[in-house]
N, C-alpha and C positions, 0 to 999 in steps of 0.2 A: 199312412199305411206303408208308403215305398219305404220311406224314413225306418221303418221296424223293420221290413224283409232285407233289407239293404241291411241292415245292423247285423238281423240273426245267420244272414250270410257270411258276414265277416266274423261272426263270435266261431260257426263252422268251421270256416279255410284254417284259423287259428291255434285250432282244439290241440293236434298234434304237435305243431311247433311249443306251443307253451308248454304241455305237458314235459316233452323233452328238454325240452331249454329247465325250467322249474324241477324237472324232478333230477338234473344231474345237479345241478344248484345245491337242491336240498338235500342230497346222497352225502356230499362232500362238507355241508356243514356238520350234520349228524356225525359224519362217520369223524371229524375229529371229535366232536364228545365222545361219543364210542369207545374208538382207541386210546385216547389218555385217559379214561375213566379205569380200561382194563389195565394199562398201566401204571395205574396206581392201586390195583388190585378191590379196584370197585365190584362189585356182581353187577353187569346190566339186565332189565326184565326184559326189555321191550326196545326194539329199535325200530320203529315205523318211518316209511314213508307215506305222507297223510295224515288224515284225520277222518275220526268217524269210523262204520263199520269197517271192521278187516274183509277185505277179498280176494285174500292168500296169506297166510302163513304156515312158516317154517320153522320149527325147534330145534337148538343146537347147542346141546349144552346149558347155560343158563337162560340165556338169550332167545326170545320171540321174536322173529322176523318178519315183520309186516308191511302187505301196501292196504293200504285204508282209502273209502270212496271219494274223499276231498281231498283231493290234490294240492292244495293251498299251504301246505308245510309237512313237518314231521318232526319228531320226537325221540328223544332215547329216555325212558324212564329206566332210575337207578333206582337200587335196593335201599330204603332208610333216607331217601327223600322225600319224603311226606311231612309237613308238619304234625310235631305232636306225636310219632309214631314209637311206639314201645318196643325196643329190639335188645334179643337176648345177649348178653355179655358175650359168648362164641361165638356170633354174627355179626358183633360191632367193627371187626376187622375188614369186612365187606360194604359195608353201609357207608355212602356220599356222606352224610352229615358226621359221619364219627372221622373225618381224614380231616389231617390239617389244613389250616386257611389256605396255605400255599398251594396244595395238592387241587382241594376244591377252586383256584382261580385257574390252576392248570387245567380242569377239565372244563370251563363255563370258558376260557378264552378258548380254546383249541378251535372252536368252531367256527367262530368268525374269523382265527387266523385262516383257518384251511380254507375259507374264502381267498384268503389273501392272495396264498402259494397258490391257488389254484389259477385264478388269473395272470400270474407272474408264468404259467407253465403253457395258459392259453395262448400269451403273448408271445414265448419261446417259439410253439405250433406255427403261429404267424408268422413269423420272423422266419423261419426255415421252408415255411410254403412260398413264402413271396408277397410282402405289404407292398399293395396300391399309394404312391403318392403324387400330386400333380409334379409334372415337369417345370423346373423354373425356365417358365417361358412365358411371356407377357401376352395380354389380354390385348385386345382394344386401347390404345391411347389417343385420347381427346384433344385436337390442335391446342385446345385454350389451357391445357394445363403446367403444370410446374415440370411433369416428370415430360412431356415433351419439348417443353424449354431447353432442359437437360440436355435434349439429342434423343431420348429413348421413342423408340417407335413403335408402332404395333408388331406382335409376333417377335421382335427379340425375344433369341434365346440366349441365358442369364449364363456367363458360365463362368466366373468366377467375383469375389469381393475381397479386395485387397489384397488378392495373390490365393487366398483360398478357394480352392474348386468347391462348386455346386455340384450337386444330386437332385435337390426338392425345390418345390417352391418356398415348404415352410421355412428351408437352410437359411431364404435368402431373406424372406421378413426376419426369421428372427436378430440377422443382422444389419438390416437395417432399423429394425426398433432398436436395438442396443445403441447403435451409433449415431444420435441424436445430438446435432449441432457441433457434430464432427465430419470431417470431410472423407469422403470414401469412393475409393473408383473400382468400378464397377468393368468387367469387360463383358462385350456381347457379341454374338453372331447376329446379323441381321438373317433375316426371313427371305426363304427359299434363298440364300447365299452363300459363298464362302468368307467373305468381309466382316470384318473385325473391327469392334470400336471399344474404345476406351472412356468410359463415360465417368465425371466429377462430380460429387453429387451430398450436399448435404441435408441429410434427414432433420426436418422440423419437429420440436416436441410437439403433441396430437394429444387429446384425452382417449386413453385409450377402449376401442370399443369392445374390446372382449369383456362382458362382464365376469366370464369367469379367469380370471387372470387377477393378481392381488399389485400388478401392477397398474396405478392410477393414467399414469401418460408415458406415451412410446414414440419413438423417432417415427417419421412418416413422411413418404412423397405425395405429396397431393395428383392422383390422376394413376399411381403405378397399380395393376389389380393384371389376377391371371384368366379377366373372364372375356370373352368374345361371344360377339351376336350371328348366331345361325344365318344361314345366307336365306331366310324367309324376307320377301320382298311388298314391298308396295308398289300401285302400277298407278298410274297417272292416267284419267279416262281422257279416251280420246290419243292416248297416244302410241306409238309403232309399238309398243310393247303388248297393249292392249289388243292391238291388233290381228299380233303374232299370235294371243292365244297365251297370256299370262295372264294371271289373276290376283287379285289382292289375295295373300297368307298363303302364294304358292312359293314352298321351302324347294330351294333346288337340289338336286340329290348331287346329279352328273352332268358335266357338258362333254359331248364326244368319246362318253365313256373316262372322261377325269373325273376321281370324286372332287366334290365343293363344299367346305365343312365351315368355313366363314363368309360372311355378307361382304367383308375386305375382298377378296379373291374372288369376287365377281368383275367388277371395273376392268382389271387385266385380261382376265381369260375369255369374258365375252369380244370384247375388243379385236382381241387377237385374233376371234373365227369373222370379222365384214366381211362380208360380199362373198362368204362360204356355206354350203348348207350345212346346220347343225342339227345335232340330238339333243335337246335338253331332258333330262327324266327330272318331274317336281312332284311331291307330292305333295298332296291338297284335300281340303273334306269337301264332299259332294252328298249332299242328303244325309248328314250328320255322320256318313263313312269317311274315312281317310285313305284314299287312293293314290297309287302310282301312276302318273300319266306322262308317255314319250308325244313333247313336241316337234315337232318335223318341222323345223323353220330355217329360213334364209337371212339371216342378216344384213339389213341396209348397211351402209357405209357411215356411222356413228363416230363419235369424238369421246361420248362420256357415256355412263348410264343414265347421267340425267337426260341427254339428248333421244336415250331410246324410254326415258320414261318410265324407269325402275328408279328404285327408291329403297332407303329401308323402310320395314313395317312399323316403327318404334310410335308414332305418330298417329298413326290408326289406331281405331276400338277394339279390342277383343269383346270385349263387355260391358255392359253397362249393371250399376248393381241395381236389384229391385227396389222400390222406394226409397231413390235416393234422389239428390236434388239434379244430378244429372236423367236420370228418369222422368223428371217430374220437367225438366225443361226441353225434354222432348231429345234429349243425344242420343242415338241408334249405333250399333254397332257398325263395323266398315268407315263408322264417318271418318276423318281425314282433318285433325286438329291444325288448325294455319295460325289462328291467332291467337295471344289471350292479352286484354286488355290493348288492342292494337299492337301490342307487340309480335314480331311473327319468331313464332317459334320452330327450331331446329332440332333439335332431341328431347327426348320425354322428362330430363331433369329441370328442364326449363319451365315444362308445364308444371310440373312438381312445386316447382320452387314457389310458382305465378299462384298456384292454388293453396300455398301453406304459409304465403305472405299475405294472406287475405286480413284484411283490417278490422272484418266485421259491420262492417256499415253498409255501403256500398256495391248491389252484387257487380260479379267478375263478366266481362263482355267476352263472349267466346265465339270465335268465327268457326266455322269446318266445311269441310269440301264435302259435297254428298252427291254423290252420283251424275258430277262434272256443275253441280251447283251449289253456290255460296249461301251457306246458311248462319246467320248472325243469332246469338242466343245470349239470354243474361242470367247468371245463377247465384245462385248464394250459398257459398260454402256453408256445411255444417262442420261442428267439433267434433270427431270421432276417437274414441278408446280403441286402440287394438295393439296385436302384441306383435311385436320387432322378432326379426329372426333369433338375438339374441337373448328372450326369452325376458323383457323387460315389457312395461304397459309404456306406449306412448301418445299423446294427444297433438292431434296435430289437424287442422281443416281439411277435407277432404271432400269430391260432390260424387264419390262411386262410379270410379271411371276405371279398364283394366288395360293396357297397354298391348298391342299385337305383335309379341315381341318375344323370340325365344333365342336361349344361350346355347351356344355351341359346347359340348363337351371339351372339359380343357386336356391338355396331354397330360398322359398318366404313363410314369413308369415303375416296373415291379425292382423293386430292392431284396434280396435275400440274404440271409446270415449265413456266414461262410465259415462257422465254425459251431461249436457248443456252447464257447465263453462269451462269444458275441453274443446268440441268442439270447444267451443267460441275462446280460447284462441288456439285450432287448428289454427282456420281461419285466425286469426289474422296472427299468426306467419307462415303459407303458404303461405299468402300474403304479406306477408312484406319480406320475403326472393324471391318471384321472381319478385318483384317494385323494388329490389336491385338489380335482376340477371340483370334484364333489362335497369336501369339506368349503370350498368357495360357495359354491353355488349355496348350502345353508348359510352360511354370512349375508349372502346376498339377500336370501328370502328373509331373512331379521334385517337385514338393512331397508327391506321393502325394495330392493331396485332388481329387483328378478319378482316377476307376479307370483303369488300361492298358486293361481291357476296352472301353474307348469305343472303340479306336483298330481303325478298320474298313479291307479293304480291298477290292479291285475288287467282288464281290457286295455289298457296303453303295452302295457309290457307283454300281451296276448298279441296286439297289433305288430307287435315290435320284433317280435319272433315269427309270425308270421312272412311278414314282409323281408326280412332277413334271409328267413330260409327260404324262400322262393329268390332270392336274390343269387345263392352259392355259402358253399361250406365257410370260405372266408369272412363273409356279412355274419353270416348267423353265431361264427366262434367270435368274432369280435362281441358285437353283442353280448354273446352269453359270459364275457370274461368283464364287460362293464357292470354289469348288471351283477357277478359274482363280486364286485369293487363295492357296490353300493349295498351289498346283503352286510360285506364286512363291515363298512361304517354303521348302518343304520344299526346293526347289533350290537355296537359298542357303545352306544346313546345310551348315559344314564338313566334312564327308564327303568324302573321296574313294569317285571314281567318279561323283558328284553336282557341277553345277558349279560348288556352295560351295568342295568342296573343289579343283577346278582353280583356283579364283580365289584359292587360302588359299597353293597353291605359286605363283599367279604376285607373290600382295604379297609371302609372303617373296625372292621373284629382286628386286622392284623395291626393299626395303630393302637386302637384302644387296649386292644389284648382280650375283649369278651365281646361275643357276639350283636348285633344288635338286636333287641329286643321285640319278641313277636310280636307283640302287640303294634310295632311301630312299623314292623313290617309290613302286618297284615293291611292295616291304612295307604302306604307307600304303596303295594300290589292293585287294590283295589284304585290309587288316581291312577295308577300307570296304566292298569287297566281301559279306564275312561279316557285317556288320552291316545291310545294305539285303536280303540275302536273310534273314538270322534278323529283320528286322521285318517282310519282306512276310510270309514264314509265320505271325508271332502274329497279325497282320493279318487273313491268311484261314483261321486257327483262330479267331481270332473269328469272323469270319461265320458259319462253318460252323458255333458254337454256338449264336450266334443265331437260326441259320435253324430248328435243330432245338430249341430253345425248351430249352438246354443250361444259362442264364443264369441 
């Protein structure tokens, strides 16, 4: 029952955002039929937004102006578009069917083009509002990796490759994927410094994990990433930290009124207040709330954090999942993972690895700390299905365990276009990489290495404007220019009843030189038919699974 009221809440918050998002969409497809229909001296009868009853129109000339009660599309009906229909000799000059081929693929393309331009004009909007991109600046680097081998550290800021200056992070992958098993240096500012380094560095060919990308393998540092862990702590029981009035998953906000935005910048700045009294502000959940609480504490005279008994959280439970074999061998959230298989583990990719190396035979020995006592446990992975951020199924052992562990928001700087030509060529070139993302991503789904399940309808793209526009004007125009990207493709899908497929019968009439035959039409209409309604159904079978956490 929460499951429904929870659902028909979000279908609510939604209603407007999609209508708005969906009916500028559908405005902009129509009105290119519309327009090169009258420019080609077509009559239009009817130019709906909708479907279903009208509840408003407006006559103008030849033209009925309507919005109609289902929002879900709309329509321009033309004069002598009807199969079969009998129109008088000094009317055929008016009539869709009596214009030539050309004229007729002029007005069936005009509407997914106007998708096109439309998004190209979204992106321009963007582009002179000011696009969000991360700062090329490095995340967390892990002692044991290749790109600290290198010399790179955590928090380097990225500021040039091979003499060309940085802006983005993406600037800076994209050159290092291209420059694979080529050498390339790199220069950096270190973190909180003015020091400069010059770092040598050759990217390994990787397969690559973007699956929407039509390139197979990319140059890659092993370890280089722009993500950082929240300064959310682990406390060690029994110890000064403990003491002081820290708690396991208290994220620290402030010390002394400094903000603290990574778990790195704790070591130095606690350090730095011994034998001083401090503020800390952390906030933490208390009775399922999340509160802000000032610690009023004294700092003994410490060396490390490990000496005052912090820690990160990476290693602790957030969760445990229901009826999973970690449920079922009794693991409790808090607990405080030490071992697995006697080996003692130190970040959460270890335990990752310990549980997806599982052999199947033999369950996995897992030690953890629970409330200052050693508790020894045996489990046995099962085989789970689930889908990858990048939108692929992967199988892999797993016993429903969730890590107490959150990221730091990475630096983000605003880029704006500083002229009209730039913009222009913004737009272009934002639209053309995701007319590619999205022409990929079917490949993929025929390739099977992207799941069907991804493939959402109106409730996803309901959600998706929702949460957009509550996010700011710039989430929700993005959005509504991707989404105007994928109206363009999906309309130019050979399909009849779609107006790939009116454009698929007008090139065969323009090859052949005679029309194709109604009869062959009306067959073609009637599977394309059965195929646009059996996809919207797995469409909103998907949502429906979604929403109810089915997945």
């Amino acid at each position: 029952m929460d499951l429904v009221v929870s659902f028909l809440n979000q279908g609510a918050s939604a209603i407007l955002p999609f209508i708005i998002l969906l009916g500028i969409l559908i405005f902009v497809h129509e009105f290119g039929h519309f327009y090169v229909a009258k420019l080609c001296g077509v009559r239009v009868e009817v130019f709906s937004l909708g479907f279903g009853k009208k509840i408003f129109q407006y006559k103008k000339g030849d033209t009925n102006y309507c919005l109609s009660l289902i929002p879900m599309g709309g329509y321009v009906k033309m004069f002598g578009d009807e199969a079969g229909a009998v129109i008088e000799e000094s009317q055929k000059k008016y009539s869709f069917t009596h214009k030539n081929v050309w004229q007729r693929i002029a007005i069936v393309l005009a509407g997914p083009m106007m998708n096109f331009f439309f998004a190209i004009l979204i992106f321009m909007v963007l582009s002179f509002r000011g696009e969000e991109f991360r700062k090329p600046v490095l995340g967390d680097i892990q002692n044991n990796s290749a790109a600290f081998d290198y010399g790179f550290r955590s928090g380097d800021e990225l500021l040039k490759v091979n003499s060309q200056g940085l802006k983005t992070w993406d600037q800076f992958q994209k050159l290092i994927q291209e420059n694979f098993d080529r050498k390339v240096l790199v220069e950096v500012r270190r973190e909180n410094s003015d020091q400069l380094a010059q770092i040598e560095v050759t990217p390994k060919l990787r397969p690559n994990p973007n699956l929407l990308s039509l390139d197979e393998f990319v140059g890659d540092v092993d370890g280089l990433n722009s993500f950082s862990q929240a300064a959310m702590i682990g406390v060690q029981p029994g110890s000064i930290a403990e003491k002081l009035g820290f708690h396991v998953s208290d994220q620290i906000l402030k010390i002394n009124d400094r903000p603290i935005q990574f778990f790195r910048e704790l070591e130095n700045v606690l350090i730095s207040f011994q034998k001083m009294p401090v503020q800390v502000l952390v906030e933490r959940k208390e009775s399922d709330k999340t509160i802000q609480k000032t610690l009023q504490i004294n700092l003994p005279a410490v060396s490390s954090l490990k000496s005052l008994g912090i820690e990160s959280s990476e290693l602790y439970l957030f969760q445990v999942v229901a009826k999973s074999p970690a449920e079922a061998a009794g693991l409790l959230p808090l607990d405080r993972i030490t071992r697995v298989n006697e080996v003692v583990m130190n970040r959460w990719d270890e335990v990752l690895t310990a549980v997806k190396s599982f052999s199947g035979d033999n369950p996995i020995q897992l030690e953890v700390l629970r409330k200052g006592e050693i508790k020894k446990l045996a489990i046995k992975p099962q085989m789970t299905t689930f889908m990858t951020h990048q939108g692929s199924q992967e199988k892999r052992y797993t016993i429903g365990i969730v890590p107490m562990v959150q990221m730091a928001t990475p630096a983000i700087t605003i880029i704006k276009s500083d002229s009209l030509i730039s913009s222009m060529s913004r737009g272009y070139e934002r639209t053309w990489e995701v007319s590619a993302m999205t022409l990929v991503g079917f490949l993929r789904l025929i390739q099977n290495k992207i799941s069907p399940k991804n493939i959402g309808g109106v409730i996803s793209i309901g959600q998706a404007a929702s949460e957009t526009f509550k996010m700011g004007l710039n989430q929700f125009l993005h959005m509504m220019a991707i989404i105007s990207v994928n109206l363009f493709i999906l309309n130019l899908l050979p399909i009849p009843v779609l107006d790939g497929g009116h454009l698929l019968f007008y090139v065969i009439e323009a090859i052949k030189g005679a029309p194709v035959s109604m009869r062959k039409m009306e067959v073609a209409q009637q599977v394309g038919l059965v195929l646009l309604v059996s996809l919207m159904a797995f469409a909103l079978l998907n949502d429906f699974r979604r929403v109810f956490g089915l997945f």
